[in-house]
N, C-alpha and C positions, 0 to 999 in steps of 0.2 A: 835857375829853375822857376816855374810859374811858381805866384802866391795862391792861395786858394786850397781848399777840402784836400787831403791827406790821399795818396795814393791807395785805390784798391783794387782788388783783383777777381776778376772775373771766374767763374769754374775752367769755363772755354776756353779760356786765353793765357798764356804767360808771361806776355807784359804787361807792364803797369798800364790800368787805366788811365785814358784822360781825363784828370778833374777837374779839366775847363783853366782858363785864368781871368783875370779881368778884362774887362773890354777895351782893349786898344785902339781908339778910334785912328793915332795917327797913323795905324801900321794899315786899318780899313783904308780908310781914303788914298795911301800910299799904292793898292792893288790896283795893280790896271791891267788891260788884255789888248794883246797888238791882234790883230783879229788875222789879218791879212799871213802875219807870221806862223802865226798857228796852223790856219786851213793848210797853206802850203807844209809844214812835218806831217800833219796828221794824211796829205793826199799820198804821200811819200810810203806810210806806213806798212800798206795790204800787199803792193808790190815786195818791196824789202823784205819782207818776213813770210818765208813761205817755205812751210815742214812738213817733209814727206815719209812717206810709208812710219818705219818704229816710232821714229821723232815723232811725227804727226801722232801716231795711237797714246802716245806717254802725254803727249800738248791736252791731249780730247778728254781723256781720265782724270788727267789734274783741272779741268775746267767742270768735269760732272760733280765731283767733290766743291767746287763752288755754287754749286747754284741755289736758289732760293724758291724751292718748287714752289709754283702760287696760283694760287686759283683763287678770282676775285669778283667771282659775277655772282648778280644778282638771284641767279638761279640754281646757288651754289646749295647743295643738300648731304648730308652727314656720307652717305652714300659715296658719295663725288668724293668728299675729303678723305675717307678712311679709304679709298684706291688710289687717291695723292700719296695720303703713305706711303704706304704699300709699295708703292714706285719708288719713292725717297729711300727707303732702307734699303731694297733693291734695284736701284735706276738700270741695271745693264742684267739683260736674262743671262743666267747661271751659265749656260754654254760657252755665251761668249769672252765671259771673264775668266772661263777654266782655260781655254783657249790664247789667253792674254796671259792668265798667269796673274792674276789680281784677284784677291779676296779681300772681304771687309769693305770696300767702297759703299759709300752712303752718298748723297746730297749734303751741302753744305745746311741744309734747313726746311721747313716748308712753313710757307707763309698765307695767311687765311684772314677772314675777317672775322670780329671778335665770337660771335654767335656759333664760330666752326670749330675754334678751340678748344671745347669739353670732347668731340669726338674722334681730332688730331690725339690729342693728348692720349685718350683711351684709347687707339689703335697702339699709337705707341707703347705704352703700359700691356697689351695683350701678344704685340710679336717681342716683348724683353728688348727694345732699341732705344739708344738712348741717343736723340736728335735732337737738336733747336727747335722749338716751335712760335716762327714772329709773328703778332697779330699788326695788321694795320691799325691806326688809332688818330686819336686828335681830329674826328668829323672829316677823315680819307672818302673823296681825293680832293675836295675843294678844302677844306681844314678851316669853314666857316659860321662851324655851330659855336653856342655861348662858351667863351673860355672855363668856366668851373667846368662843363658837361666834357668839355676835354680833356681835364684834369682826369675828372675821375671815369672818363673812359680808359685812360692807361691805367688806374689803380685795379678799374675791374678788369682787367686784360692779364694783369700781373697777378692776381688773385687766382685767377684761371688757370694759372702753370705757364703762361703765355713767359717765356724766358728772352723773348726779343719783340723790342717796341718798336715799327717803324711808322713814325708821328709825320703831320705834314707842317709844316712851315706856313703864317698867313704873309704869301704874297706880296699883299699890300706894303707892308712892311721895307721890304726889298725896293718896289716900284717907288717908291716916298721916300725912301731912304732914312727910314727911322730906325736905324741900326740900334738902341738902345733898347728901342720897343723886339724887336729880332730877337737881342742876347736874352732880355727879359724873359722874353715867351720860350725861349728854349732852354734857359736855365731852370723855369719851372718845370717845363716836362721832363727833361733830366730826372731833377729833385723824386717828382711822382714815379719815375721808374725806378727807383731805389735799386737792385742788385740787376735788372731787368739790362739787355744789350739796347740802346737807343741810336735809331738808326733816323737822322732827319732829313726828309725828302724835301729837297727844295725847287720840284717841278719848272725844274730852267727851262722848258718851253715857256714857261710864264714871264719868264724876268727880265727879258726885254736887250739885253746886252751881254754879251762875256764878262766885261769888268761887273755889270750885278751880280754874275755867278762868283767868281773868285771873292768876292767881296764879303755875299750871300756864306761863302763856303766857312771863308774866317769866322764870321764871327757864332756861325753856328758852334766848330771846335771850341772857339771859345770858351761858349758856354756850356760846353762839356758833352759835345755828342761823339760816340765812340764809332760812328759810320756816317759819311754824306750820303747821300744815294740822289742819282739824277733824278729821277720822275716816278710820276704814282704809277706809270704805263696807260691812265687814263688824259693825257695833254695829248696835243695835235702835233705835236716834236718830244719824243722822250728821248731816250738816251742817243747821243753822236759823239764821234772820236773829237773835234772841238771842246766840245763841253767837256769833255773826260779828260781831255789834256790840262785847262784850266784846273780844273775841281782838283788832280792828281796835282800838278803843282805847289797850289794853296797846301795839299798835305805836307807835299815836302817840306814846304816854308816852316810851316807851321812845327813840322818832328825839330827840323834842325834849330830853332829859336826855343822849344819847349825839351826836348827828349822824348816825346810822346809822342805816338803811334797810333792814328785815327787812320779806321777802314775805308774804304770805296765799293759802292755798289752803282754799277749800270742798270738801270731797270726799264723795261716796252723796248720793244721795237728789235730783240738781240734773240734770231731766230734758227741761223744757220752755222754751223761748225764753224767752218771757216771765219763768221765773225769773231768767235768768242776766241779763236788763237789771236787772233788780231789785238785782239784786249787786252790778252796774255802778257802780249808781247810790248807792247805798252805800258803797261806799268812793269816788266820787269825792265823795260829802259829808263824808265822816269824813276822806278822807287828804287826797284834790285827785289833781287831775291824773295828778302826780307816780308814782301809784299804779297806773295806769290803760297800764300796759305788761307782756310777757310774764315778766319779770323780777322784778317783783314782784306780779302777779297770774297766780294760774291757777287754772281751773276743775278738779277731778277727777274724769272723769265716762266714759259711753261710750256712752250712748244722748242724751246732748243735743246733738249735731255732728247727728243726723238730723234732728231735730225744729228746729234750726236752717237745715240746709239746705231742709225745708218753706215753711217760711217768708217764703224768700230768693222761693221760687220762685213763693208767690201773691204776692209783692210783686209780681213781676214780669209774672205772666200775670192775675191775679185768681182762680185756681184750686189746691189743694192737688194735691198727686200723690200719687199711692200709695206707702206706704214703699219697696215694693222698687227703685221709681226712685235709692232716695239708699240704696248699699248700704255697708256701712258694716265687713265683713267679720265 
């Protein structure tokens, strides 16, 4: 078992956190990525994996319960957030789920910037649901304000009721290959998230190769991050099944050397149904099952809850709707 901080446990989750272990530089440099191997499983995947009619409705429901509803623009107003809610406690309109035969479905979470928090929170608190609320933090999406102002942007995040941290990773780090500087910087964000889910985006559009990513991935776990997540959705390449297959790997490595069980989130660019079974289906070949709950999967996204709710609803009538039927705030 890792040496290092004492297992604990999350409200949300029932296995043990990960509390990080020390930095293994040999097992880092030992990660590499055959690139060529990869694109060729992941080109394989979309064919291979293809679910129809119940299957598919059962595929679509287990992926709305992952998503990480998120609204991150700059024009973002209490307004906008409290009908993100709204949408997250109820993501599929009442008909259609009585139809389905599914009650209680929520969103895996909704995700905001720190300033939207006090109003996520109070929506919450006024329709009685009890949801995750992640804020972005660590100077998102470049993560290159002063290190203290990073710090204590998670502390005030988590102050806020903010129950999940999704922090950004500096880059440079990665690019340099100062892996010590990496565990450092994420072992103190960690630390500042105290009870908080820490989620560390390592914007692999940035990182310049697969093995940075897989490399990238370890040593974040390492230092004890309970989710990798691909990208802010603000890089010029955010999430792809390459990258997803790498980053899922490093986890597996990682549970079966440790016992510990570190999430996956995809985040930009993941807009239509059909990709997100694709995802599905991908980690339940790479991880299993086991992988295949909100807890350790989540989509990050804000236009694919529509384009799933479509979906639900030709399953159901044999006809698509108009977007403005599935509104999404």
């Amino acid at each position: 078992m890792p040496q290092g901080q004492a297992p604990a446990q999350l409200p949300q989750i029932a296995d043990n956190r990960n509390p990080g272990i020390d930095l293994d530089m040999d097992w880092v440099r030992a990660a590499q990525a055959n690139t060529s191997a990869i694109e060729r499983r992941c080109a394989t995947l979309p064919g291979r994996r293809s679910v129809k009619k119940e299957h598919q409705a059962a595929w679509l429901l287990k992926a709305i319960s992952m998503i990480d509803l998120t609204t991150l623009s700059g024009d973002d107003t209490p307004g906008r957030v409290r009908r993100l809610v709204a949408k997250a406690v109820q993501p599929v309109r009442p008909d259609l789920l009585e139809a389905l035969d599914m009650t209680g479905l929520t969103t895996g979470a909704v995700c905001v910037y720190h300033d939207m928090i006090e109003p996520a929170v109070a929506t919450l608190d006024q329709l009685g649901a009890t949801l995750p609320v992640a804020a972005v933090s660590t100077g998102f999406p470049a993560g290159l304000s002063p290190f203290h102002l990073r710090l204590e942007e998670i502390r005030e995040s988590v102050k806020a009721r903010a129950t999940e941290i999704d922090i950004v990773i500096s880059r440079r780090h990665v690019l340099t290959g100062d892996w010590q500087a990496l565990y450092d910087e994420m072992k103190a964000f960690r630390e500042a998230c105290g009870d908080a889910h820490v989620k560390a985006i390592l914007a692999t559009g940035e990182l310049g190769s697969l093995r940075n990513v897989a490399r990238a991935s370890l040593v974040c776990m390492m230092a004890g991050a309970d989710f990798i997540k691909t990208s802010t959705g603000k890089e010029s390449v955010n999430a792809t099944l390459p990258v997803s297959l790498v980053m899922i790997r490093a986890i597996r490595d990682y549970f079966e050397a440790t016992g510990y069980r570190v999430g996956y989130k995809p985040a930009g660019g993941i807009s239509k149904a059909k990709d997100a079974i694709t995802y599905l289906a991908l980690i339940k070949e790479e991880l299993g099952d086991e992988w295949l709950t909100p807890h350790l999967f989540r989509f990050g996204a804000s236009s694919l809850l529509g384009d799933i709710e479509r979906q639900l609803e030709h399953h159901l009538t044999g006809h698509y709707s108009a977007g403005h039927r599935h509104p999404i705030g």
